[in-house]
C-alpha positions as semicolon CSV with decimal commas, in nm:
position;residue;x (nm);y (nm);z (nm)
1;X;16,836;10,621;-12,070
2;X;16,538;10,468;-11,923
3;X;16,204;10,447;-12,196
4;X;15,992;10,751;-12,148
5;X;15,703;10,608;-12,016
6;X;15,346;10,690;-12,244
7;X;15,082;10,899;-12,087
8;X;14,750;10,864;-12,099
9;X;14,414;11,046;-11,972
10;X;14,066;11,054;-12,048
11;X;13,975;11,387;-12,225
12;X;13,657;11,513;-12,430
13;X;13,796;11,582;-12,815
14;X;13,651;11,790;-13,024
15;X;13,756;11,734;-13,413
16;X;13,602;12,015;-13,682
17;X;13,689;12,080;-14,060
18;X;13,560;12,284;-14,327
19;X;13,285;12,241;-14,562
20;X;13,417;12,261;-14,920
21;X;13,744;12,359;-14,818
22;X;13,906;12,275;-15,144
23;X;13,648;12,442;-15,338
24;X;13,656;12,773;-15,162
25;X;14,078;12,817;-15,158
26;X;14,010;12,709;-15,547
27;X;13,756;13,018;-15,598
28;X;13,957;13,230;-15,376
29;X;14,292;13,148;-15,186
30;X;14,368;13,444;-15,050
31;X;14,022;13,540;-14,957
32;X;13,930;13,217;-14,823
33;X;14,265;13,209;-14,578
34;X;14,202;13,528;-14,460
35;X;13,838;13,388;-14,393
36;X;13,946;13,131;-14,171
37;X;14,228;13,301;-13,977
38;X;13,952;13,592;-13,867
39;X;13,707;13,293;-13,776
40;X;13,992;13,126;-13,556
41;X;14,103;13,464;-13,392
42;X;13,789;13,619;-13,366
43;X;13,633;13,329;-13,328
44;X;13,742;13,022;-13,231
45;X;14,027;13,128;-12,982
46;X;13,827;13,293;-12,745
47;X;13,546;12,997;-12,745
48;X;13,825;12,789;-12,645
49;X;13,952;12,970;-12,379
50;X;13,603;13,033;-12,262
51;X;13,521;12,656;-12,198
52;X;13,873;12,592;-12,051
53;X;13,991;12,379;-12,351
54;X;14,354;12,328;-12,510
55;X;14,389;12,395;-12,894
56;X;14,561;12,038;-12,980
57;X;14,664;12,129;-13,328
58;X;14,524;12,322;-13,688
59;X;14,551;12,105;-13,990
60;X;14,463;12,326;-14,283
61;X;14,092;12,304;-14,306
62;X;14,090;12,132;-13,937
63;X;14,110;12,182;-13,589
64;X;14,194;11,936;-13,311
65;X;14,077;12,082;-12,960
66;X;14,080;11,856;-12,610
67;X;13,858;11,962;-12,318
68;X;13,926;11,771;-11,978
69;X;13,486;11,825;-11,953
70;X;13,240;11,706;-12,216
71;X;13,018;11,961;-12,134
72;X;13,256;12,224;-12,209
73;X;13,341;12,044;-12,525
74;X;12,972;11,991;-12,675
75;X;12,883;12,383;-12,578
76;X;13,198;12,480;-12,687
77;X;13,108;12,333;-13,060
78;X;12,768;12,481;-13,015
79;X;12,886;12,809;-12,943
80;X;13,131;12,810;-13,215
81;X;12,805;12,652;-13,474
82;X;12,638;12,956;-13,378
83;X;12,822;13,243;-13,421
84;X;13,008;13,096;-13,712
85;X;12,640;13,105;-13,874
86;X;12,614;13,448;-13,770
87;X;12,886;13,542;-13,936
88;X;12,827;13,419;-14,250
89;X;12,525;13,634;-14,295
90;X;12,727;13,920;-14,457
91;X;12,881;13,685;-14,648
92;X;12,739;13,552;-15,004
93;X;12,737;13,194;-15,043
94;X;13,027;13,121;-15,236
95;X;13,252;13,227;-14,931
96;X;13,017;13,131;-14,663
97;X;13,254;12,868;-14,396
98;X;13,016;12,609;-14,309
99;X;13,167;12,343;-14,005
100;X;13,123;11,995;-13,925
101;X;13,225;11,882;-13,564
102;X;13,264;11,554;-13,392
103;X;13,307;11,493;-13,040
104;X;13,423;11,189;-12,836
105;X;13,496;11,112;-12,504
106;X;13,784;10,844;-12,459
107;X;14,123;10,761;-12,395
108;X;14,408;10,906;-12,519
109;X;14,794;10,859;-12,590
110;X;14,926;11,203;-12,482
111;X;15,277;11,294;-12,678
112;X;15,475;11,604;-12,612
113;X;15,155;11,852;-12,714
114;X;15,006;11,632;-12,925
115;X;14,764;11,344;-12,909
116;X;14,682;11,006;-13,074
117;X;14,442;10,671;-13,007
118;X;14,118;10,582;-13,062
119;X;13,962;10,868;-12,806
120;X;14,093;11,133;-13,128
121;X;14,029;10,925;-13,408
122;X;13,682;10,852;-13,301
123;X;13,602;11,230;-13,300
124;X;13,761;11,241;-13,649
125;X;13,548;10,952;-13,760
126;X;13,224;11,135;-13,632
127;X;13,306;11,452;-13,779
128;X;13,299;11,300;-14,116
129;X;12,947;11,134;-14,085
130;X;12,796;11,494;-14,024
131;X;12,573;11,710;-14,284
132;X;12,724;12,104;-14,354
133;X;12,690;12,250;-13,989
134;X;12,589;11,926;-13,756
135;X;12,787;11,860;-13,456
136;X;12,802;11,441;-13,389
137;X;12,864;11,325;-13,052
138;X;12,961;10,930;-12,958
139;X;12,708;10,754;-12,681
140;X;13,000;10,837;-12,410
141;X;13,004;11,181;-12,484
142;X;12,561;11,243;-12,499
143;X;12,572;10,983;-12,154
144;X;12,765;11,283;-11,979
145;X;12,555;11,601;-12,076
146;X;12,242;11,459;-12,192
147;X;12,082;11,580;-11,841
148;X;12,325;11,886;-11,859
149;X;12,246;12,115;-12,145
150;X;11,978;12,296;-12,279
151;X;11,957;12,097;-12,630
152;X;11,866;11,792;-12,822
153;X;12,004;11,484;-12,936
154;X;11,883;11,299;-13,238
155;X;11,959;10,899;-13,148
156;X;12,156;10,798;-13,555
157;X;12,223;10,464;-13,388
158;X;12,511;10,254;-13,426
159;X;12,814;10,370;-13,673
160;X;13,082;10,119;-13,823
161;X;13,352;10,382;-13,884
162;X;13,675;10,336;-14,059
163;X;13,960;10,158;-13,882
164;X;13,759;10,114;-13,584
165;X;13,707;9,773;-13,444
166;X;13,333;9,828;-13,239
167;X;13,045;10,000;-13,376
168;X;13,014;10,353;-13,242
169;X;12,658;10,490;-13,122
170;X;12,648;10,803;-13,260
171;X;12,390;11,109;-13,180
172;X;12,356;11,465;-13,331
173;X;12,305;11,755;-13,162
174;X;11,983;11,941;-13,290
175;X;12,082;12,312;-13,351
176;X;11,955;12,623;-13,528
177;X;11,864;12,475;-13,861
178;X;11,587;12,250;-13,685
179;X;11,430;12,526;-13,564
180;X;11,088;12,570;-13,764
181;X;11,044;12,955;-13,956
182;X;11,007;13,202;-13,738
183;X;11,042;13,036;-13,436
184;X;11,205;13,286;-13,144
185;X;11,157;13,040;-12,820
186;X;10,998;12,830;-12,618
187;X;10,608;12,817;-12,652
188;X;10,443;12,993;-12,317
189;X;10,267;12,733;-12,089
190;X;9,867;12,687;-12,173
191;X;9,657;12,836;-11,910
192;X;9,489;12,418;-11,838
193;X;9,757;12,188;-11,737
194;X;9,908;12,115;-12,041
195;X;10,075;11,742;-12,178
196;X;10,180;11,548;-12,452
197;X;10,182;11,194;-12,504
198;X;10,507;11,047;-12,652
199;X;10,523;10,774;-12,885
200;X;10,483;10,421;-12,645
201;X;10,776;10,229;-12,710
202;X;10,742;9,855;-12,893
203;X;10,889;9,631;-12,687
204;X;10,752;9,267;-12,860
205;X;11,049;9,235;-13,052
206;X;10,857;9,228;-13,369
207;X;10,801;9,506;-13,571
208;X;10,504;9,429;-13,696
209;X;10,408;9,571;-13,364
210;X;10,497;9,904;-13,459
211;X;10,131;9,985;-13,541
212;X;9,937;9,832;-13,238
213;X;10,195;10,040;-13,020
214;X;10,095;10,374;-13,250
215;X;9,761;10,296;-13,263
216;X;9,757;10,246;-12,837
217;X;9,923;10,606;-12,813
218;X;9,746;10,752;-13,068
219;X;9,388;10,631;-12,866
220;X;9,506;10,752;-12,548
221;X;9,592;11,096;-12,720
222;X;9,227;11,094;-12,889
223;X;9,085;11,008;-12,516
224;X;9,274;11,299;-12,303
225;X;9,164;11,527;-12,567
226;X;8,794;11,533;-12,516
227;X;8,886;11,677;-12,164
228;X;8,767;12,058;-12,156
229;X;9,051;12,097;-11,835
230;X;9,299;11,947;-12,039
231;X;9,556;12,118;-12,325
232;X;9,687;11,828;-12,524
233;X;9,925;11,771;-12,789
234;X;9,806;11,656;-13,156
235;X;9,960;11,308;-13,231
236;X;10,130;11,422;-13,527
237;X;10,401;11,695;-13,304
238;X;10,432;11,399;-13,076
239;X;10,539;11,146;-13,309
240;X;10,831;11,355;-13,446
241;X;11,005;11,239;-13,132
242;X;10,955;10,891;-13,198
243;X;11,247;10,702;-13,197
244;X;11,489;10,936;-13,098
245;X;11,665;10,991;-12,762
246;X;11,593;11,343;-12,653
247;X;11,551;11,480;-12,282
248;X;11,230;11,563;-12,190
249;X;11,276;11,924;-12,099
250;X;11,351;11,953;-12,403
251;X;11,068;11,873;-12,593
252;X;10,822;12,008;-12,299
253;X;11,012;12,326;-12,413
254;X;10,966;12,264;-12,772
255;X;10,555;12,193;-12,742
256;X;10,468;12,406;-12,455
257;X;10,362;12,181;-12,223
258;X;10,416;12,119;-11,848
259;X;10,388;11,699;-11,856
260;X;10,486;11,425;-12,052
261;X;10,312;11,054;-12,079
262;X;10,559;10,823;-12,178
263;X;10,529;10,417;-12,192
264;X;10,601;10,098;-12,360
265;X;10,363;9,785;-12,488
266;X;10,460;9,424;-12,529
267;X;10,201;9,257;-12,692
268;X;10,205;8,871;-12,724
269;X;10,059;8,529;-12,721
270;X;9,757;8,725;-12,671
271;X;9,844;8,922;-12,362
272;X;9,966;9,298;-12,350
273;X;10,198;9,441;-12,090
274;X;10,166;9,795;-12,047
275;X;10,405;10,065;-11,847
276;X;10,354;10,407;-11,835
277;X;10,496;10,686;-11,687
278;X;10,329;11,070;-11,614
279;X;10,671;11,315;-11,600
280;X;10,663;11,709;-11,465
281;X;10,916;11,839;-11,728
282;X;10,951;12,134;-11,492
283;X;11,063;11,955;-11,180
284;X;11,197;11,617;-11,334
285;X;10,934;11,458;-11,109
286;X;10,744;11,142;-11,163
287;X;10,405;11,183;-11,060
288;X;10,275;10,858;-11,161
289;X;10,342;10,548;-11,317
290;X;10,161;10,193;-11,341
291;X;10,184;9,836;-11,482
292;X;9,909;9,632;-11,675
293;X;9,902;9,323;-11,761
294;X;9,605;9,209;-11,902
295;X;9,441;9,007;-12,164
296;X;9,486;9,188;-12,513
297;X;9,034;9,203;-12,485
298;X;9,082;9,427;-12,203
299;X;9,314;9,677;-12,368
300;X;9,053;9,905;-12,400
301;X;8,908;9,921;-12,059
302;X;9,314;9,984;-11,988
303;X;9,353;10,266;-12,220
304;X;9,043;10,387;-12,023
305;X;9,198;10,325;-11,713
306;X;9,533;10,499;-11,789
307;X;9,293;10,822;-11,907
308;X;9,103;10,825;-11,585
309;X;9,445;10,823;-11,381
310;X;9,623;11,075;-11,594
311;X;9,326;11,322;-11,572
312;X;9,296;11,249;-11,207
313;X;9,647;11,303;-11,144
314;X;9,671;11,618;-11,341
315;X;9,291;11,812;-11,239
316;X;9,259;11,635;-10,933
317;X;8,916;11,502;-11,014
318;X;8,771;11,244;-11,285
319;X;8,560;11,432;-11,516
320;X;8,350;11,170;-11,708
321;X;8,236;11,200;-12,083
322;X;8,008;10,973;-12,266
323;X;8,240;10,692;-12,369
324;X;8,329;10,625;-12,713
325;X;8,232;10,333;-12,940
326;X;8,443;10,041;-12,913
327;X;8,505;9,812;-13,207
328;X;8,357;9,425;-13,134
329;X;8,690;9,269;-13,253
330;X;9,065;9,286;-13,164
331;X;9,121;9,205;-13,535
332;X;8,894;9,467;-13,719
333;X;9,102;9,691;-13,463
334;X;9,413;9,609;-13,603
335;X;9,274;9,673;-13,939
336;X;9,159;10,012;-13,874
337;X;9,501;10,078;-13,704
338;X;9,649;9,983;-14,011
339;X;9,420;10,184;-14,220
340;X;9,432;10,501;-14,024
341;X;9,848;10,494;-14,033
342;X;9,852;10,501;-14,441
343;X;9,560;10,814;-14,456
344;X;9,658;11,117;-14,677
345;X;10,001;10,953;-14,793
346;X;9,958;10,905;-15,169
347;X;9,678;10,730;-15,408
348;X;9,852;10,416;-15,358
349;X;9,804;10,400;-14,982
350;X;9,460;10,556;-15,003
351;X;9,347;10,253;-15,191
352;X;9,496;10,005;-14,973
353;X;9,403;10,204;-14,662
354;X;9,057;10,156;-14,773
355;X;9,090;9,780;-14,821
356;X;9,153;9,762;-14,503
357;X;8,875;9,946;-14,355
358;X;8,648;9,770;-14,568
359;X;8,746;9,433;-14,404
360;X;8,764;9,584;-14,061
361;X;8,356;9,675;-14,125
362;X;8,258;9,316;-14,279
363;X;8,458;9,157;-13,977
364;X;8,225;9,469;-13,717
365;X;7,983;9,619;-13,893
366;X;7,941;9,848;-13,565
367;X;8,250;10,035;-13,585
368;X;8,211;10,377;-13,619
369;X;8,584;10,479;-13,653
370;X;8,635;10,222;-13,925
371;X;8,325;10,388;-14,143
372;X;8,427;10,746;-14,071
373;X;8,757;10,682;-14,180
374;X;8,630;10,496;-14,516
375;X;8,448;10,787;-14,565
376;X;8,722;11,043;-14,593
377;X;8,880;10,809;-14,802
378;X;8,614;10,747;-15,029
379;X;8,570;11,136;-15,092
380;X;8,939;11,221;-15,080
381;X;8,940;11,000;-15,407
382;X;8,700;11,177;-15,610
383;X;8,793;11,503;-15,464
384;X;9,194;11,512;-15,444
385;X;9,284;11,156;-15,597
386;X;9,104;11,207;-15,935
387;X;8,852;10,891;-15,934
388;X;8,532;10,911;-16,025
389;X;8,280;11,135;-15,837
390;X;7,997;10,908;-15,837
391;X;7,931;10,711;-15,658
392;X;8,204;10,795;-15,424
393;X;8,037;11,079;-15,323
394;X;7,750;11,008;-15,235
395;X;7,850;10,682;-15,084
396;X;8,095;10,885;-14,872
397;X;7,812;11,136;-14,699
398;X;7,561;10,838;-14,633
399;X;7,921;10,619;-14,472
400;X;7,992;10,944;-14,217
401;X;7,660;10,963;-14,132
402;X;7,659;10,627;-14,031
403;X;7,969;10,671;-13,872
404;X;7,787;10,951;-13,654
405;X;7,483;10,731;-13,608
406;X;7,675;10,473;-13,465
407;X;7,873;10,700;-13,248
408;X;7,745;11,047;-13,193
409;X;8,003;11,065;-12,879
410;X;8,328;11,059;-13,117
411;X;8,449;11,380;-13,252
412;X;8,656;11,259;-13,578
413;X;8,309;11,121;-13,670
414;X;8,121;11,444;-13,657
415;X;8,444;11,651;-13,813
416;X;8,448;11,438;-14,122
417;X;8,053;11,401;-14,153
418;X;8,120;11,841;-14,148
419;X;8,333;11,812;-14,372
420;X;8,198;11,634;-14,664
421;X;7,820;11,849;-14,561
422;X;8,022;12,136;-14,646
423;X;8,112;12,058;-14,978
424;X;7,738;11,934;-15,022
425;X;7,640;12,333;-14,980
426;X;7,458;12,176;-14,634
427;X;7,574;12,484;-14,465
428;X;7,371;12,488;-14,158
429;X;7,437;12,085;-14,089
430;X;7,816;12,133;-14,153
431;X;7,854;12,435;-13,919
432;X;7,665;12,208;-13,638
433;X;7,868;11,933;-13,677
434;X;8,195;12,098;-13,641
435;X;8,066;12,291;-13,356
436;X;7,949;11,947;-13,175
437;X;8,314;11,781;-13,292
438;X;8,484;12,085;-13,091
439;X;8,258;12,065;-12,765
440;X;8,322;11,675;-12,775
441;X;8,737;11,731;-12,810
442;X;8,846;12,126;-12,808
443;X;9,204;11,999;-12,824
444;X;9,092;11,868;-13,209
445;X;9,362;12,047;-13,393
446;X;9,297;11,899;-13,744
447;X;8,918;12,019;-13,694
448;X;9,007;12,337;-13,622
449;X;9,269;12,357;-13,916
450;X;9,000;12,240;-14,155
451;X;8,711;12,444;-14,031
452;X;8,961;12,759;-14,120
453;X;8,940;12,677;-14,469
454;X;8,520;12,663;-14,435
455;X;8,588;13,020;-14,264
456;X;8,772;13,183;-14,551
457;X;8,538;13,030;-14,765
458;X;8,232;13,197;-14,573
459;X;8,369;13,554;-14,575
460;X;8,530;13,538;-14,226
461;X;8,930;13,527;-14,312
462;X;8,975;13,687;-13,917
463;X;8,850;13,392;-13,801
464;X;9,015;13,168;-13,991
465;X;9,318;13,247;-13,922
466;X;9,243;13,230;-13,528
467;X;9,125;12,919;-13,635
468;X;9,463;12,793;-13,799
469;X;9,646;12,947;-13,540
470;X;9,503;12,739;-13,232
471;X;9,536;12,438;-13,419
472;X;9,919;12,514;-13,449
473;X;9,941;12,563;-13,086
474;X;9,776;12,213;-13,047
475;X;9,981;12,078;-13,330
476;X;10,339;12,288;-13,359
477;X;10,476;12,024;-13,580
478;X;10,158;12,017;-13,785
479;X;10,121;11,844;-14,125
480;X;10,213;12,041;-14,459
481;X;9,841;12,102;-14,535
482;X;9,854;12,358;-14,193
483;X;10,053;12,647;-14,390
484;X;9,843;12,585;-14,689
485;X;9,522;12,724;-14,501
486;X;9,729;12,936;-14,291
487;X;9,860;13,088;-14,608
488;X;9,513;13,063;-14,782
489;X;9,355;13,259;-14,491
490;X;9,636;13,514;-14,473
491;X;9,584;13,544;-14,841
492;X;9,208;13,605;-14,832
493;X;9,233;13,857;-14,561
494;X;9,476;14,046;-14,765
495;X;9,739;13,982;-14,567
496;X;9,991;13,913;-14,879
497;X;10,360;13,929;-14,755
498;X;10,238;13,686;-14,465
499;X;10,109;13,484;-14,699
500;X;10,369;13,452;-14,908
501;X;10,637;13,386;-14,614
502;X;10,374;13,085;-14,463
503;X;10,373;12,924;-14,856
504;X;10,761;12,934;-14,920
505;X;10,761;12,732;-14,564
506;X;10,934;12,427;-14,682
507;X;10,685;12,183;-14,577
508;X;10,433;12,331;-14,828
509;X;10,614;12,462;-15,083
510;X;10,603;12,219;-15,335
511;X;10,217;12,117;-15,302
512;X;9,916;12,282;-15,496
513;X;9,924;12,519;-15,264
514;X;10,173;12,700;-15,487
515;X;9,879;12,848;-15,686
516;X;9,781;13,057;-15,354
517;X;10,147;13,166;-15,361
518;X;10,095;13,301;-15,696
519;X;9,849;13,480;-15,661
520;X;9,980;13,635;-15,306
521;X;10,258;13,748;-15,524
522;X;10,050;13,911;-15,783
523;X;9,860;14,097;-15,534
524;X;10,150;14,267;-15,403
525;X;10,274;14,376;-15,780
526;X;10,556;14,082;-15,815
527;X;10,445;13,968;-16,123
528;X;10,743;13,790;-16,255
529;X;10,785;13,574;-15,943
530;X;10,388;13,514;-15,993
531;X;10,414;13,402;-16,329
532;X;10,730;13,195;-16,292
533;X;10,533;13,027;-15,957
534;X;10,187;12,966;-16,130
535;X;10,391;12,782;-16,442
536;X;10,535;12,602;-16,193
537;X;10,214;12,515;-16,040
538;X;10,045;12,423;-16,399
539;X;10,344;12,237;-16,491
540;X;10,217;11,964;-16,154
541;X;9,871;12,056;-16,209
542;X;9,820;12,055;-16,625
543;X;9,445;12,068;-16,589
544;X;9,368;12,310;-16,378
545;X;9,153;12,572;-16,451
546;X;9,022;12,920;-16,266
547;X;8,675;12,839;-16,360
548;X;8,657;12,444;-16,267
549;X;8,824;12,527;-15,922
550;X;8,613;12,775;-15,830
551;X;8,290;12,603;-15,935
552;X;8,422;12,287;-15,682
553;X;8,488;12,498;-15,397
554;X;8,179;12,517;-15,188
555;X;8,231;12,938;-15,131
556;X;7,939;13,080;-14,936
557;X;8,093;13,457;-15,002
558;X;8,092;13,586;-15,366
559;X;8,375;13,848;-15,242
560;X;8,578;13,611;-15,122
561;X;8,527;13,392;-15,455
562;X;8,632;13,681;-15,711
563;X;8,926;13,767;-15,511
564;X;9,061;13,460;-15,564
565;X;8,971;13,421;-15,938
566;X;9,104;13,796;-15,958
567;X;9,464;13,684;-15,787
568;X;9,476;13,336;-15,990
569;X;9,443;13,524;-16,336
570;X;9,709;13,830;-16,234
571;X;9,913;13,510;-16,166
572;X;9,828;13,395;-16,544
573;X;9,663;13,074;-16,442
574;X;9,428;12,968;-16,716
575;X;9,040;13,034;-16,726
């Protein structure tokens, strides 16, 4: 007989096991198997059929399934992510079936009905490299649907997996789980055109770059937003994209915005190379794009350039503002760039932050960003780091007013001069320098995050929590502190279950904000929970006290001050 002659085809696998297999048949056998054969009838069967795939083989705790269409196959695995999530909601967690899934599109050996070759034991390989409920998808799988679907890829680079000879670049497909709490959709479109400026790509080859190309998009964020006719992104929501490989519907659709500026910088032998690109993530469209080349001197007359184009493009006129102050020198630039990227991270990186900026003003003694920055840093020691409150303090005020002196056309100079006024008692100078901050740039979402806190502090908890709630629009991947005076405003306008769902938000959990938790859950008669949060809270924070906090805070409303000292003690905080 002649040799039967191998087949072979190209076909979309998709591999998927069980979580914890072996510990749930060791809890429960019986239970657990009759788990899994509801999921696969009920479940998985139909999902198959659905997206015109073959069921390949069931190994125990596994499934083998081949799709001739990669599409099919990754919305096939998101489909079956999905509802296997929603049914383990009436399930408790010792029984819950939690998937992994790995997808690859390649070659394979095709015998009788089963399969073999690298195409399948690449999507075995990828399965394995997922978390509890990720789906992982090689580069020739994401190449075909990346322009397809309606989801995300996170870019986890290149993968050396087991008897494999090439590296394999792998990406994961976002799903539920990275949906923030409470999120139902995609954010409606802002009245203004609406964009956001993505991370600018390095493209020097050197790292070290990293921060000159932040610092460049960062700029050209802090420029757009001074436009009134403008609704634009906070650099923080933008930069959660950086470095990963995600279409651009998609995150249009994740920050509610119509355009997207996206670019690269090659900076070298004192030259930069600029190309940027202005995207309708409705249409797909490009709508402009430009080259610069110029001296690295000039690259502020380019980022003023780009801004004049983008604004153009987008309003259809050039609406000029008085400029900001430009620093003398490239290299006190790159100092304050430095500087700016370590704010807020930990004492450590306060302290060298400010070594920085205090080189950046001996080398330009004119630079207002470089002195407004100092200035937050100098009082976020004494008042959050724990150094010594004089002289920082004082040092800090006269610094931001300098900062404003030099430039009284840059916003982040008057916020921060507010800010430390306020906690001078300087009410009436505070509240005109945050209102000036938000003429100059009403897309300032930190300022109006902050000034929320100076609201609830001034009797006006309404407010602030309009307040908060704008500057999460401008910011929807804010920084922790957000849900801290989100939760702090919710709290002081009685609003206690709110409050208590915005401070178990795992971005703020774990902060000092856990004393506002507290007493959010003493207020509503939970006074278990409130005691076991506030030890928590004193066992970070052994030297707190009721009476010290509320002497620091600069509280214009006596209300508003005993409600909180009457929500602290319920919580059994110390006096």
């Amino acid at each position: 007989m002649a040799e039967q002659r191998v087949q072979r085809r190209l076909a979309a696998i998709l591999a998927a096991d069980v979580v914890g297999y072996s510990r749930l048949m060791e809890a429960d056998e019986q239970g657990t198997l009759e788990v899994l054969k509801a999921r696969r009838r009920d479940i998985l069967t139909p999902l198959i059929a659905r997206y015109r795939g073959r069921l390949v083989k069931v190994m125990g705790d596994g499934v083998l399934v081949e799709f001739a269409s990669a599409v099919d196959a990754v919305q096939c695995a998101v489909d079956l992510q999905n509802r296997t999530a929603e049914a383990n909601d009436s399930l408790p967690d010792s029984r819950r079936v939690i998937l992994r899934i790995g997808i690859n599109l390649g070659d394979i050996i095709v015998d009788g009905s089963d399969l073999y070759g690298d195409g399948v034991n690449v999507a075995a390989r990828l399965e394995t490299l997922g978390e509890p409920g990720d789906i992982c998808v090689s580069g020739s799988v994401y190449d075909q649907v990346k322009r397809k679907m309606e989801t995300g890829f996170d870019d986890l680079g290149q993968k050396s997996l087991k008897n494999i000879d090439e590296p394999v670049r792998v990406y994961r497909v976002r799903h539920l789980a990275d949906r923030k709490d409470g999120e139902t959709g995609p954010l409606p479109l802002p009245s203004e055109p609406s964009i956001a400026v993505l991370p600018f790509t390095n493209m020097s080859g050197d790292a070290e770059q990293d921060v000159f190309t932040d610092g460049l998009t960062e700029d050209l964020i802090t420029d757009l937003s001074r436009n009134a006719s403008l609704f634009v992104i906070a650099r923080h929501s933008t930069f959660a994209y950086k470095g990963k490989s995600i279409d651009i519907r998609l995150i249009a659709r994740d920050l509610g915005v119509r355009y997207l500026l996206e670019g690269s910088a090659r900076r070298a032998a004192g030259r930069v190379r600029i190309n940027v690109q202005l995207i309708d993530a409705v249409s797909g469209n490009h709508l402009w794009a430009d080259r610069f080349d110029r001296d690295l001197e000039d690259i502020f007359a380019v980022q003023d350039e780009v801004t004049a184009k983008i604004v153009e493009a987008l309003i259809g006129r050039l609406v000029t503002r008085p400029p900001r102050n430009r620093p003398n020198s490239m290299e006190a630039y790159d100092l304050c760039v430095r500087g700016r990227a370590l704010i807020g991270i930990s004492p450590t990186a306060s302290r060298e932050s400010r070594l920085l900026l205090q080189r950046a003003i001996t080398l330009d003694p004119d630079y207002a960003e470089a002195h407004r920055l100092l200035a937050f840093h100098l009082w976020q020691a004494w008042a959050q780091w724990g150094e010594p409150e004089v002289p920082n303090r004082l040092v800090a005020v006269a610094m931001a007013e300098e900062a404003v002196k030099l430039d009284p056309n840059d916003a982040g100079c008057r916020f921060v001069l507010g800010h430390l006024l306020a906690y001078e008692r300087r009410w009436p100078a505070s509240d005109s320098e945050f209102a000036t901050a938000l003429e100059i740039d009403p897309n300032y979402a930190d300022a109006w995050a902050d000034l929320s806190d100076f609201s609830v502090l001034s009797g006006k908890p309404a407010t602030a929590i309009e307040q908060v709630q704008k500057a999460l629009r401008l910011n929807p991947h804010p920084p922790r502190w957000y849900y801290w005076d989100l939760g702090f405003a919710q709290y002081a306008a009685r609003q206690y279950e709110l409050a208590v769902v915005t401070l178990r938000n795992e971005a703020t959990y774990r902060t000092i904000s856990r004393r506002v938790l507290a007493a959010s859950l003493a207020q509503l008669g939970r006074t278990d929970e409130a005691h076991q949060e506030g030890a928590l809270f004193m066992a970070s924070n052994p030297h707190f006290t009721i009476s010290h906090w509320a002497a620091s805070q600069p509280f214009r409303d006596q209300a508003t001050r005993d409600h909180f000292v009457d929500g602290y003690r319920k919580a059994g905080l110390p006096d």
